[in-house]
Each structure stands twice: as structure tokens, then as C-alpha cells.
C-alpha positions in Angstrom: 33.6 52.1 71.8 31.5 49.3 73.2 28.3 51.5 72.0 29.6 51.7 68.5 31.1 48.2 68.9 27.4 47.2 69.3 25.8 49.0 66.7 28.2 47.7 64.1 27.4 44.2 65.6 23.4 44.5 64.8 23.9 46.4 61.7 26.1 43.1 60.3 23.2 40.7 61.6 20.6 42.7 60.1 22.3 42.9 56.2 23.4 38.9 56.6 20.2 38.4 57.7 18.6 40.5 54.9 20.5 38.7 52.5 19.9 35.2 53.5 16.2 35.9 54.0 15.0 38.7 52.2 15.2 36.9 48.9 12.8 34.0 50.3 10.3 36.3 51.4 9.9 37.9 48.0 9.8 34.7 46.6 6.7 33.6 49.1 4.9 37.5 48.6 4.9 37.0 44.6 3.9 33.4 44.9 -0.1 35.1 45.8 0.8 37.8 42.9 -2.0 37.3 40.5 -0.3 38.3 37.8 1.6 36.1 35.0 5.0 38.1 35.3 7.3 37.1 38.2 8.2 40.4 39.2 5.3 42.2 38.8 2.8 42.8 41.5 -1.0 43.3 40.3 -3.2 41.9 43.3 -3.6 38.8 45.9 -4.3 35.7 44.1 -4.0 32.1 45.2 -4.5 31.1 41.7 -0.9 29.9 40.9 -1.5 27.6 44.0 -4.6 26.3 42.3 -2.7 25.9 39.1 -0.3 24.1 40.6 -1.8 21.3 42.0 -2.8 21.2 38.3 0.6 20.9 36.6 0.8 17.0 36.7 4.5 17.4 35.1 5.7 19.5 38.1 3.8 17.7 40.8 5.3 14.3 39.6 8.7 15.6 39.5 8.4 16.6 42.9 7.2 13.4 43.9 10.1 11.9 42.3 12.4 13.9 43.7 11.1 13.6 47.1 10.7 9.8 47.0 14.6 10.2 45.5 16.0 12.3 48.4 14.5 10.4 51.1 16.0 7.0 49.7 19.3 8.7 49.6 19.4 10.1 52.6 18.3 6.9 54.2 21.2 4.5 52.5 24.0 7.3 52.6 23.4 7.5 56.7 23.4 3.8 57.1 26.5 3.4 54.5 28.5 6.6 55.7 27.6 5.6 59.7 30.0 2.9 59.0 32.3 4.2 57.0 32.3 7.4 59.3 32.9 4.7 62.1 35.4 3.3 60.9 37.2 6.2 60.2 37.4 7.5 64.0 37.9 4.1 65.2 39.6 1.5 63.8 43.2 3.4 63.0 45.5 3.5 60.4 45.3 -0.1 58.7 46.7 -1.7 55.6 44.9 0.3 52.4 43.4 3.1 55.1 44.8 5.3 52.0 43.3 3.8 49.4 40.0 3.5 51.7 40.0 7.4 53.1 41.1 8.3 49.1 37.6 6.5 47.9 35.7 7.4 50.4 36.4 11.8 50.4 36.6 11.4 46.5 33.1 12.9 46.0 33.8 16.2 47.8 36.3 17.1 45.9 35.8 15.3 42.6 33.3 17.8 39.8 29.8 16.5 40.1 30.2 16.8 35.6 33.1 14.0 36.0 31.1 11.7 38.8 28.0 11.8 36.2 29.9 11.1 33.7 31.7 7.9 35.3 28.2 6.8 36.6 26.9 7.1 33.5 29.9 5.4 31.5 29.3 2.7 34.4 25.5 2.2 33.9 25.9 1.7 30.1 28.8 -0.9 30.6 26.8 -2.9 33.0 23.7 -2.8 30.8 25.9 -4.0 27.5 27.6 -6.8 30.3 24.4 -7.5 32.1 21.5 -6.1 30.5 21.1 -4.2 33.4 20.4 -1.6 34.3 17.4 -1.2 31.1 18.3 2.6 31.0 18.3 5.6 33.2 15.8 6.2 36.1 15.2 6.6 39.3 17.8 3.4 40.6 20.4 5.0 38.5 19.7 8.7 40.2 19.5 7.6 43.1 22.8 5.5 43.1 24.2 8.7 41.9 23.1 11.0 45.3 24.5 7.9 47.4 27.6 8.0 45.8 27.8 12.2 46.6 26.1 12.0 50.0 27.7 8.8 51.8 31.4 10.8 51.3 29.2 14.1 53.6 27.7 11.7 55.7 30.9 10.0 56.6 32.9 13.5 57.3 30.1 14.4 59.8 29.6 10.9 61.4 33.6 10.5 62.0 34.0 14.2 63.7 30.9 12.9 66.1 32.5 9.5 67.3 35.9 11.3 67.6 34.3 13.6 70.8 32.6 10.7 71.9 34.1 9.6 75.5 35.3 6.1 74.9 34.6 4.9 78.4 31.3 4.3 78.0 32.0 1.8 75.5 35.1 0.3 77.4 32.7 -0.6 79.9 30.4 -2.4 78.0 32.7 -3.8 76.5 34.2 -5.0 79.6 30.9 -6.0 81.3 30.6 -8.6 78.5 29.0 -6.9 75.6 29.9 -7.8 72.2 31.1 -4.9 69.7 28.0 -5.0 67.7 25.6 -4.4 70.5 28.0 -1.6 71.8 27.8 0.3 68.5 23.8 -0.2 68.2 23.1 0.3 71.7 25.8 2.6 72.8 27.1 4.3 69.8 24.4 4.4 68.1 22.1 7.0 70.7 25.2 9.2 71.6 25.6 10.1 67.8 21.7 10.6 67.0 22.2 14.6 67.0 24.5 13.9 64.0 23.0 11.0 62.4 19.9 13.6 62.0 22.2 16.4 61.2 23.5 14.0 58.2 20.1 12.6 57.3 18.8 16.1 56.9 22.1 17.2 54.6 22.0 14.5 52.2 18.3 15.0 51.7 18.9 18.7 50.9 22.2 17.5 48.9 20.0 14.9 46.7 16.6 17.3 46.4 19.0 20.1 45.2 21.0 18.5 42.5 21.2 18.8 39.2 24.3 17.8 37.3 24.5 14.0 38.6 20.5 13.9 37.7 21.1 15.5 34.6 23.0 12.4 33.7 21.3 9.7 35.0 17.5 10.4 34.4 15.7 8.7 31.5 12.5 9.7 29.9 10.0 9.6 32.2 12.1 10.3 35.1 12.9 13.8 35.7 13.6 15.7 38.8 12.0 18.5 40.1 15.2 20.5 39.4 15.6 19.5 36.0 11.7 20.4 35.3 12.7 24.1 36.4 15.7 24.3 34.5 14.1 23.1 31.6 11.0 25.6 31.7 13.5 28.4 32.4 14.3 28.7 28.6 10.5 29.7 28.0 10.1 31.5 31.1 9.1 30.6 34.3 5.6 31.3 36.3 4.6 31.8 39.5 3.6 28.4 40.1 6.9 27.4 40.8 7.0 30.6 44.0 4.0 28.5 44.9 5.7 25.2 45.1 9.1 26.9 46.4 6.7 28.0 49.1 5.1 24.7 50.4 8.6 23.4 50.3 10.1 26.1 52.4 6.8 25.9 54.8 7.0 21.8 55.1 10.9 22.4 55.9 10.2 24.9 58.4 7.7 22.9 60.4 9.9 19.9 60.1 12.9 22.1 61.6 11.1 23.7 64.3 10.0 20.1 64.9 12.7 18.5 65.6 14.8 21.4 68.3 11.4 20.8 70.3 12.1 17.2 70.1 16.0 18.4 71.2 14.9 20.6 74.2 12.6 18.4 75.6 14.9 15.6 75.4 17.4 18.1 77.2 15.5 19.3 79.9 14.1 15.3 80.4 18.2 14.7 80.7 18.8 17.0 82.8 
């Protein structure tokens, strides 16, 4: 039983493995595919990686996109830190209802209708205020706070929850203010999360479409919305080759960081 137990064990890993990861690797093989059709293998090439850096369109929605999702990820930790914070921490008080409401609103709420109030918003305040001049990248990125602080905050509360309050209480009682606690305390128990978060709302913001697709202008569009809008005349291999420098860059950034982690174990320990 334990013998069969164990086969049917490995034989799970290997297909939810397979499916997670088999589907990437074809996508890297075909990115060296010299031939125009997606799916077709006629020889190595790295010509769609030369044509790539080429595609000035492509590369400067990347760009965008990039510079979009690391300004995101940036304000939705420091916003949803707090929030998240405050959450664990400060109890039930007068409008916590209203306040929790608000704040889990985007995780449940269709990214269509939060695009649509953005948008609705944007034009009001530019009618009011003559600002914003039209969609772009303030107005995106507004958009990925907005959807990212509400993860952020989720992830940053179930942290400070498990955190042992007696560290704190004894700064506290040694004198400290609760501002230096949280920064000099808090702040370092909860890294593990606070990257955990940074890295999900980057993904969250580099990944979406629908909030993007209404708050871009001319001149402003998304690596996302640049695929989606080629797929109606058929996409090339260019974009394997891009899908592939992204997945690359990721992976060395993840390997990274849990050699930052062990080392900062084993120094602890």
C-alpha cells in the first residue's frame, strides 16, 4: 500500500508539474524556432530575438509596463503596510466596517466595474479640475494601486497577526515611541511578507489588462494591451522571445532572493 501510496504520489507531482511547466518550456523552445509560424518547428534561429530588440512598439510597452508595475508595487506596499497594520492591530473601532468594506472592495469587486469607476472618476476630475489631461500612465497606475493595496493589506495583516507582541511591549515599555516600534521593530519582523507583497502586486500590475484597457491613452499602452491587440493579425515569435527574457529575469530575481533568505537564516541561527 505504501509502495503504491508512493507511486501515485510522484505520478501527481510529475502531471501538476507537467502542466504548470511544460507549457513555458515550449514557449522558450519555439522562441529559437526560425520559422514565422508559432507552432511550427523549422530550425534554431535567434532571429526573433534580433527582431525584437527591433520592435520599438513592443520594447516601449514593456518599458511602460515595467516602470508601471514597479511604481505600483512600491505605493501599494507602503499604502497596504498600513492599512494591513491597522487591521491586525488597532481593533474594532467606530467605521472599522466601513474601513475593512473599502479596503477588501477590490478583491471582490469585477476589475470591468473598477475601470469603469476609475475612468468615470478621471473624466469628472478633468471637467472639475482640468486634471487629469487624459489617460496615461498616472491614471494606470492609480488604477493597479487601487487593485494591489486591497492584496497587499490581506498579506500584511495575516503577518502582524503571528507576530509575538512582546517584543513590541517592551519597547514600548523601555521608552520607545509607537512610530519607532513599527519602523524599527515591526518593520524587519514582517520583511518576508513585505517582499512576498512587493513581488505580488508587481506580477498583479504587469499582468493586467482590463483596468489598463481603461485607463491608457494614445501613446500609453501596456505591454499586455500590445499583445492583445496584435492577436487579431496573428502573433510572432517575437513575443516567445520577450516571454522568455521575462521568465529568465524573474527566475534569477527568485533564486536571488531565497539565497538572500538562507543566508540570512543560517547568519540567525
Amino acid at each position: 500500500m505504501k509502495r503504491g501510496g508512493g507511486w501515485f504520489r510522484f505520478l501527481t507531482l510529475v502531471v501538476g508539474y507537467g502542466f504548470l511547466y511544460v507549457p513555458i518550456a515550449c514557449l522558450m523552445v519555439f522562441s529559437f524556432n526560425d520559422s514565422t509560424l508559432m507552432t511550427s518547428w523549422s530550425g534554431f534561429s535567434l532571429r526573433w530575438y534580433a527582431e525584437l530588440f527591433q520592435d520599438q512598439a513592443l520594447l516601449s510597452a514593456a518599458k511602460l509596463s515595467l516602470a508601471i508595475a514597479t511604481l505600483t508595487a512600491t505605493a501599494a506596499v507602503a499604502v497596504g503596510t498600513w492599512a494591513g497594520y491597522v487591521l491586525a492591530r488597532m481593533g474594532r473601532f467606530r467605521g472599522f466596517g466601513l474601513y475593512i468594506g473599502m479596503l477588501s472592495a477590490p478583491l471582490v469587486m469585477p476589475e470591468v466595474v473598477l475601470g469603469i469607476s476609475l475612468l468615470l472618476m478621471f473624466v469628472e476630475m478633468s471637467k472639475v479640475f482640468g486634471w487629469p489631461d487624459g489617460n496615461g500612465m498616472f491614471t494606470i497606475w492609480v488604477g493597479h494601486v487601487t487593485l494591489c493595496t486591497a492584496y497587499v493589506a490581506v498579506i500584511i495583516q495575516s503577518r502582524v497577526r503571528d507576530l509575538d507582541r512582546s517584543l513590541e511591549e517592551a519597547a514600548l515599555d523601555l521608552g520607545a515611541s509607537p512610530l519607532r516600534v513599527f519602523f524599527q521593530i515591526t518593520l524587519p519582523l514582517i520583511a518576508p511578507a513585505l517582499l512576498a507583497a512587493w513581488l505580488l502586486s508587481f506580477t498583479l500590475s504587469l499582468d493586467d489588462v482590463v483596468v489598463a484597457s481603461f485607463l491608457s491613452g494614445p501613446g500609453y499602452t501596456t505591454l499586455p494591451l500590445e499583445v492583445f491587440s496584435r492577436v487579431r493579425l496573428g502573433l510572432k515569435p517575437e513575443i516567445n522571445a520577450l516571454a522568455t527574457l521575462f521568465m529568465v529575469a524573474v527566475g534569477i530575481v527568485v533564486v536571488a532572493v531565497n539565497r538572500m533568505q538562507i543566508q540570512a537564516a543560517k547568519r540567525a541561527g
